[in-house]
N, C-alpha and C positions, 0 to 999 in steps of 0.2 A: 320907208324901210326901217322899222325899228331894231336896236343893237340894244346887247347887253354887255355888260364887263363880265367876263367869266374868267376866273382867278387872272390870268394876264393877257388874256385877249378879248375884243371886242367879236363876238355872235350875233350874227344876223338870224334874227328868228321870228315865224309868225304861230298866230294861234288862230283857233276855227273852231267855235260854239261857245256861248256864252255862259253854258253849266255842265254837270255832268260829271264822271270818273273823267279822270286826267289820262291821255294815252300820247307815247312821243312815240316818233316813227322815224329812223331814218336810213335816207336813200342806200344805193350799194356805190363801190367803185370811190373814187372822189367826186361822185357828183354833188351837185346844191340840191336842195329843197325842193325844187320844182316837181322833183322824181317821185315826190311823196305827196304832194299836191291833194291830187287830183282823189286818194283813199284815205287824205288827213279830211277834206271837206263832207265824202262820203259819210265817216265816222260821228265828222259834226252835225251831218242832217239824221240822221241814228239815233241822236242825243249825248256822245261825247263830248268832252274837251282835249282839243288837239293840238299838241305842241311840232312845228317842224325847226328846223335850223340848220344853217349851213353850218358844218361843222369844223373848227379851226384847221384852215389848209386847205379850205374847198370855200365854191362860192364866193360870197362876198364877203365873211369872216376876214378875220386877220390869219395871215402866214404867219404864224410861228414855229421855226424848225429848230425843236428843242425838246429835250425829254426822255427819260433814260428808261424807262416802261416804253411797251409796243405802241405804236401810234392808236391801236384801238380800247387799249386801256386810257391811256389820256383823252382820246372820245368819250368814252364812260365817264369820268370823270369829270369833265369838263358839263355833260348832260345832267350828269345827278346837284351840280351846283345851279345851271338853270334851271332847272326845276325846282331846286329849295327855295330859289330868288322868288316865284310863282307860288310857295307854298302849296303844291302838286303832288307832293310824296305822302303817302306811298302810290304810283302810277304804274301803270301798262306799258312794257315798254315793249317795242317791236322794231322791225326792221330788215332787208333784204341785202346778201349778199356781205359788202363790210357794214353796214348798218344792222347784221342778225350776229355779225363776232362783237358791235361795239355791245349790242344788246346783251348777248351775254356774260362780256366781259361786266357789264354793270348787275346782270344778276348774281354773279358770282363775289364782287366786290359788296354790295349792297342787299346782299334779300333783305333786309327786312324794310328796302322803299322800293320792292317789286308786287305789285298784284296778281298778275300774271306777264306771257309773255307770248309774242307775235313774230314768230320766226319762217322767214321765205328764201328762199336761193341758198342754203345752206352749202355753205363752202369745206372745201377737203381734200386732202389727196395730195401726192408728192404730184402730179400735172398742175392741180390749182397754183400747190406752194410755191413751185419756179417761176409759173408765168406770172403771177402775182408780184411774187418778190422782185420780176425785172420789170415789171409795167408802174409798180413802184415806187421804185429803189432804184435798180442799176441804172436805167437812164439818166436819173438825175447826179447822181455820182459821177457818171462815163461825161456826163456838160459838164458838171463843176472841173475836175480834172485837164479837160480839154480848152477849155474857158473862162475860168471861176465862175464867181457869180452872174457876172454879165450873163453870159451863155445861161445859167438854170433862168433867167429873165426870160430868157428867148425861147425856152421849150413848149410846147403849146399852153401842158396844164398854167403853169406859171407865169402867162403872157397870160390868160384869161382872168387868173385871178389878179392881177395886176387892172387889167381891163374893168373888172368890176369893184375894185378898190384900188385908188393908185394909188394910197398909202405902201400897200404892202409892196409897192418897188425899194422905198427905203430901207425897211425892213429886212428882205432878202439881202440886197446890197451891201448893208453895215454888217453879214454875219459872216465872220471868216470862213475864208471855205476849208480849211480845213477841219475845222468845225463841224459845218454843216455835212462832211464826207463820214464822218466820226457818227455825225447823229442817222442819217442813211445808212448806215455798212450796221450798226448796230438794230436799228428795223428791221432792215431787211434782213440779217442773221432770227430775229424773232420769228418768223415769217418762216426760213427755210427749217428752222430747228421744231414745227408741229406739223412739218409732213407725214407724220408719221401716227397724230393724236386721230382719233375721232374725226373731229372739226378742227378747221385752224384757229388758235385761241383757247382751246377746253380742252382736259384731258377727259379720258372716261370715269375717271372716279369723280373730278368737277362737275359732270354732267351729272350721275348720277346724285349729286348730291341738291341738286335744283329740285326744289320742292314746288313751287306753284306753277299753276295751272298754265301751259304750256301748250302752243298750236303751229305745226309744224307743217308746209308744203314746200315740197323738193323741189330743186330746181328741176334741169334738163337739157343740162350742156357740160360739154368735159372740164368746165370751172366749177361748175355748181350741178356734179352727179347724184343722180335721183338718189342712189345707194347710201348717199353722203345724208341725205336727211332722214334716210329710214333709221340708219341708225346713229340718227342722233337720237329720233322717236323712239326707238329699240334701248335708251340709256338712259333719258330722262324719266323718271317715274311716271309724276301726271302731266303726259302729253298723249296729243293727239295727233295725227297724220290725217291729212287732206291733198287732195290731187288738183291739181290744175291743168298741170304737162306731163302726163305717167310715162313719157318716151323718152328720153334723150336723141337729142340731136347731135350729129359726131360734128359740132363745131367748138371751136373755143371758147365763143360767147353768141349766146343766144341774147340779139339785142333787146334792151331795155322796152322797147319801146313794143315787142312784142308783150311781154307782161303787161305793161301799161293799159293795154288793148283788151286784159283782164279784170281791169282794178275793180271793176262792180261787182266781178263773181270772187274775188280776191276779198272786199270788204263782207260781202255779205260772210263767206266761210268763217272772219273774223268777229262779225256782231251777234251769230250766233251762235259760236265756242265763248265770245264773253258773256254770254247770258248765260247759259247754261252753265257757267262757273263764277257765279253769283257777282258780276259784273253788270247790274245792271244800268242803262242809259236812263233819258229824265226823258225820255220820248218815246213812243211808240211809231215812228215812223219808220218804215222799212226801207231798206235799201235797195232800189230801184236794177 
């Protein structure tokens, strides 16, 4: 399992094709890598280069619970240094759900190391923002308070990533919790304060100002409403709207794992919006 030093954490990350445009993709929610698997390999038999990584606070990265920017701005960030580390830029960046806000927070940070961009689950909405912000935030705030640290130990996400790195028990452990309640209450204030934006993370005039080539499918659950990515398509200039799920489902989360069950008509949507916007692969092999 290879790691990078990305400005103060260690990133677990893999890659998939040995040439090609460079494309990073990452998952939604605090999942790892795995989530993006299975349409990073896709990509690479396409003739991409594909970057995935657990991103710091997921997976088997380091926890670091620190940062005065939204936690998906520090994702951005944290992506556009491992990618310079690769010499990758300018790259495709894509991503579902919190991997389509970190996406855009880096195109908005960076156009000019965007090629284009790969956007699914499009997130919005004062429903997204609450449940969002306490699935979170408040939980881990409501353990630290109750508990200190020990307790945020003991919470699932935090026991897992512990599980996959038992460094990061030290880590958590040495941060004062009032600290770490300071670094949560201010996230999670990030989060409630764009219930009100377009997407959470961009305003509309943000959005409208994204210039490259852009490919947009809605989600279809009261986290990630269809509406929510029409109009983002409806804001972003050169984008494009594609369907997978044209219904919503009246749940709060339509699992992962149903998309997952898509990823081939999912890649395919994606390798040929990137050809036809002069993206092209070092293959001619189709995506099955």
């Amino acid at each position: 399992m290879p790691f990078a030093t990305v400005r103060n954490a260690q990133i677990n990350y893999e890659v998939y094709g040995d040439d090609g445009p460079w494309v990073a993709l990452s998952p939604g929610g605090r999942r790892d890598l795995s989530f993006v698997r299975s349409p990073a390999q896709l990509l690479a038999a396409a003739g991409y280069r594909v970057l995935i990584h657990d991103r710091r606070n997921c997976g088997a990265s380091d926890v670091v619970l620190e940062g005065a920017e939204p936690e998906f701005q520090i994702w951005a960030d944290d992506l556009h240094e491992l990618l310079s580390q690769f010499g990758a830029l300018p790259a495709v960046i894509g991503g579902s759900s919190s991997g389509c806000r970190t996406s855009l927070a880096f195109a908005l940070r960076y156009p000019s190391a965007v090629r284009a961009l790969l956007l699914w689950r499009v997130t919005g909405g004062h429903f997204a923002a609450r449940r969002l912000a306490n699935q979170y935030y408040t939980v881990y705030i409501e353990a630290a308070r109750q508990g200190g640290m020990a307790a945020v130990c003991e919470t699932e996400h935090f026991r897992e990533r512990i599980a996959a790195n038992p460094s990061n028990r030290d880590r958590i452990l040495r941060l004062p919790t009032d600290q770490f309640i300071a670094t949560m209450t201010r996230w999670r204030q990030y989060f409630l304060e764009d219930a009100d934006k377009p997407v959470i993370g961009a305003s509309a005039d943000q959005l409208r100002s994204i210039a490259v080539p852009t490919c947009i499918i809605p989600g279809n659950d009261l986290t990630h409403e269809h509406g929510v990515g029409v109009a983002a398509h409806e804001l972003i200039p050169n984008s494009e709207l594609h369907e997978l799920f044209p219904v919503d489902e009246d749940v709060d989360l339509v699992p992962p794992e149903v998309w997952s069950s898509r990823d081939a008509e999912l890649t395919s949507i994606f390798v040929d919006f990137l050809q036809r916007s002069g993206v092209y692969p070092t293959s001619s092999v189709s995506v099955p």
